[in-house]
N, C-alpha and C positions, 0 to 999 in steps of 0.2 A: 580488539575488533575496531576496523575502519569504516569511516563511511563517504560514500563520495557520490556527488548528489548532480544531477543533470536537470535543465529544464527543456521539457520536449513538446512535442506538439502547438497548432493553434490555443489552445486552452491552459499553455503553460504547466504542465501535468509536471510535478517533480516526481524524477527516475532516479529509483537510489543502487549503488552497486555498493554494498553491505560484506567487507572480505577482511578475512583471517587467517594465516599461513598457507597461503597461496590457494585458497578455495573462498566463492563470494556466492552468493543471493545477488539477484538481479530482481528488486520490487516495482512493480506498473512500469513496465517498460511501453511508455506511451504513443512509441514512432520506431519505427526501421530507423536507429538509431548508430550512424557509423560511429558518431564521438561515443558512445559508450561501449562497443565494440572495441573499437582501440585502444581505449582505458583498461578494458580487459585483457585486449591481448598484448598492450607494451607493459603491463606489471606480471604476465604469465600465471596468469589466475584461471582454475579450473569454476565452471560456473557450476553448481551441485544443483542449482534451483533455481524456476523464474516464478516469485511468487506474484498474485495480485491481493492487494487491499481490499478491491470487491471489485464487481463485475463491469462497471461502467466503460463507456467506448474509448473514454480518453485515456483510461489503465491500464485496455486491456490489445489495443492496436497492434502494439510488435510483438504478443506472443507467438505467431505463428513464425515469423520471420526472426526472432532471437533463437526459439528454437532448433530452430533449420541453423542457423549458425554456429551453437555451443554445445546440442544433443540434450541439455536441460531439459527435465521435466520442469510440467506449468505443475503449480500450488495455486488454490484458492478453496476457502470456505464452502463446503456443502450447500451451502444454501442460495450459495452465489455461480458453484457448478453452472447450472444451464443460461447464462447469462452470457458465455464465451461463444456460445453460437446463435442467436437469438438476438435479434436486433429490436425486435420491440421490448427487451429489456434492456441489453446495453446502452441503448436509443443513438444508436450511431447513426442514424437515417436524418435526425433533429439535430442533428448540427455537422451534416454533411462528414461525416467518417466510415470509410468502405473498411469492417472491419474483417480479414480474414477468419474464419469460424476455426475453432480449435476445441480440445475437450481436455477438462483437467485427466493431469496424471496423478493427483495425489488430492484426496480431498480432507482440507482441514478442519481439525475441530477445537474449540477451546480446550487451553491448558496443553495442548500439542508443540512441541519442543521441533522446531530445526535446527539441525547442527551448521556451524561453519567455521571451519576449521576446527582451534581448540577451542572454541566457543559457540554458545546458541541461542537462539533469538525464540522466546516465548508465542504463542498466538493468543493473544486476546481479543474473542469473539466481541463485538460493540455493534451489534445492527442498531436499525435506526435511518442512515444514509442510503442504505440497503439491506436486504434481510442477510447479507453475509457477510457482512463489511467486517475487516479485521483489523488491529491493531499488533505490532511485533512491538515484543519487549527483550531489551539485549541489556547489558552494563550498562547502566548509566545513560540511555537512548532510547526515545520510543518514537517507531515510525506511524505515525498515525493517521495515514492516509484519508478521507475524506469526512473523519468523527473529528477532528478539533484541529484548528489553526489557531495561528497567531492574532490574537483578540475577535476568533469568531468560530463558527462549531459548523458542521457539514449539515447543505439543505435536505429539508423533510418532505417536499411539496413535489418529490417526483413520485409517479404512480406505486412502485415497491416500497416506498419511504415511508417512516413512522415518526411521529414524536416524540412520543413516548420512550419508546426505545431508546433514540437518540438520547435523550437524557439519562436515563437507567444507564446505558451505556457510557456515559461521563462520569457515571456517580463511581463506576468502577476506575478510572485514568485517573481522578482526582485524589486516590488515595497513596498513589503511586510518590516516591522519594521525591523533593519539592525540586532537587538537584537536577532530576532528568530533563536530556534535553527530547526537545519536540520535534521530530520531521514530519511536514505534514504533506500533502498531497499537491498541495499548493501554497505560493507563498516562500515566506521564508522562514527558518527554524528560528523556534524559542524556547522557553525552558516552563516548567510545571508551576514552577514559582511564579514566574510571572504574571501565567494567566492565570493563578487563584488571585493574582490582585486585581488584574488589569484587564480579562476577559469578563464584560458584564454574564454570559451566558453559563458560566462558571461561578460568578457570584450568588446567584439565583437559586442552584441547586441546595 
């Protein structure tokens, strides 16, 4: 399983395209994105899926417009559902992003498997950031969209956000192989190991 990683939008959103003999995941795709479009169609990659991490405006921008391109159903967490149409919770209006409304086709739940290709990428539910915010766990990879970065952990202090959760939901990431690498939402990838040393918010737990 491969991963190949975009950064899009004002807000710098990393857009992962996730593919395995010739079928891929397209995660937060965060802009009408031609460079990822054509990463898709020069390696002839069937897209099975556009998943979101959770519902926020900068994640979830080119679902409607990927869609319309690849015939992709959207994935996202049940509890993050109503967030793909809904601007007072995306909060795309707060930092200027006209989000097309769209409605999940597939709504996830922890411990739910997507396939790609001969391989499959885990969901692991982590709210906190949001009450549906998810985590993909594949080989030796975990895309962890807006629950933990590279020496620092996704904010609590928007209206749907918890903190509690957030952490509960670390306490689960943190037991994971020290080996795996980390793709986060933003930022740059790091590895598990790492941030049990070097991430304060990770030491704490």
């Amino acid at each position: 399983m491969q991963i190949e990683r975009f950064v899009v939008n004002s807000l710098s959103t990393n857009c992962y395209v996730v593919h395995d003999s010739g079928e891929a995941v397209v995660v937060d795709p965060g802009a009408e994105s031609q460079e990822v479009l054509n990463f898709i169609q020069e390696n002839g990659l069937r897209v099975v899926a556009i998943i979101n991490t959770h519902g926020h405006c900068d994640h979830i921008l080119g679902n409607a417009w990927l869609k319309e391109q690849t015939g992709a159903p959207i994935a996202v967490h049940e509890a993050d559902a109503p967030f793909l149409s809904d601007p007072e919770l995306h909060l795309g209006p707060q930092v200027r992003m006209q989000v097309p409304p769209t409605k999940a086709d597939r709504l996830l739940k922890d411990g739910d498997e997507i396939a790609v290709g001969q391989g499959s990428l885990q969901v692991i539910h982590t709210p906190g950031h949001s009450p549906g915010g998810i985590c993909l766990y594949g080989p030796g990879l975990l895309i962890s969209g807006d629950t933990l970065f590279k020496s620092s952990v996704g904010r609590w202090d928007f209206p749907s956000s918890d903190e509690q959760d957030l952490f509960q939901s670390l306490k689960r990431l943190v037991v994971l192989p020290p080996e795996t690498k980390v793709y986060p939402g933003h930022g740059f990838s790091t590895t598990l190991a790492r941030e049990l040393v070097e991430n304060p918010f990770l030491n704490s737990l």
